[in-house]
Steps between C-alpha positions, in 0.01 A plus 500: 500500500232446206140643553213214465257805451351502157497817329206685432530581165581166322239517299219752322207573677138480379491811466812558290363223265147682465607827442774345206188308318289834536774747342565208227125481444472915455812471237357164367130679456681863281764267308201327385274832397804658315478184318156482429510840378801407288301233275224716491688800343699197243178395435321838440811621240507183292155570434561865402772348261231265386247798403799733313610247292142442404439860419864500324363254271177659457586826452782336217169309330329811521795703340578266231114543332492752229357836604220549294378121687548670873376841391191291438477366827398812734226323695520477885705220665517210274629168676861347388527119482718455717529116475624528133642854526497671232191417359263840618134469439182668572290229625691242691380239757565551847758172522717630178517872636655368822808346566552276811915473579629353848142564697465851347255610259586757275269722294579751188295798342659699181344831447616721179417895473576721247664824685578696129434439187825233402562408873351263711478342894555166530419382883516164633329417849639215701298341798610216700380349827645173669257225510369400865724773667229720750732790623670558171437828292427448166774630255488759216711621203446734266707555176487784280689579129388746274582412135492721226365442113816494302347580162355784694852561644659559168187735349624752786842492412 
């Protein structure tokens, strides 16, 4: 003899539906955060790529001049030209010292000391900041080399 009664549990209940969406929503809400974060930190280490190539090149422009040229150049922090890298000067506009690359603006400084007599500190500051970004903290990267005189090398031997 078949039963006409319906079974309770043919179906899901309001509740059952609810408290589905609300554990989705809680794995939806940290999927999306880890995410977030994810871009941010891709974002963040392309630009610190960005600012070490530009002091690799700087610090190679910087390396290539003769030393009696950098030995003359002992002032304070000196901008770099960053657009046309390469080219350092001591009295550069504010739009050539800067260098604006996918929404971030990068800035240089060269600095050269003489430690001893035949050797000498070559130090490149990097500064960058994304454009329009509020939260963001500004980057830094500083590059130092000392290079010695070679003329003054050889008198020693």
């Amino acid at each position: 003899h078949w039963s006409t009664r319906v079974s309770r549990r043919a179906g899901i209940s309001l509740v059952e539906v609810a408290l589905a969406s609300g554990l989705l929503a809680i794995v939806g809400l940290a999927l999306m955060s880890m995410f977030r974060t994810g871009v941010q930190s891709t974002a963040r280490a392309g630009e610190v790529q960005m600012a070490t190539s530009l002091a690799a090149k700087g610090m190679d422009a910087l390396t290539s001049l003769e030393f009696k040229l950098l030995d003359r150049k002992t002032a304070g922090p000196v901008p770099m030209d960053l657009s046309q890298l390469g080219e350092v000067g001591d009295a550069l506009p504010p739009e050539k010292a800067a260098l604006l690359a996918d929404g971030v603006l990068y800035r240089g400084t060269f600095e050269v000391e003489g430690v001893e007599p035949g050797l000498l500190r070559l130090k490149i500051n990097l500064t960058w900041e994304r454009q329009g970004a509020g939260q963001q903290q500004p980057g830094t990267l500083t590059v130092i080399r000392l290079r010695a005189d070679p003329i003054f090398a050889m008198g020693v031997r």
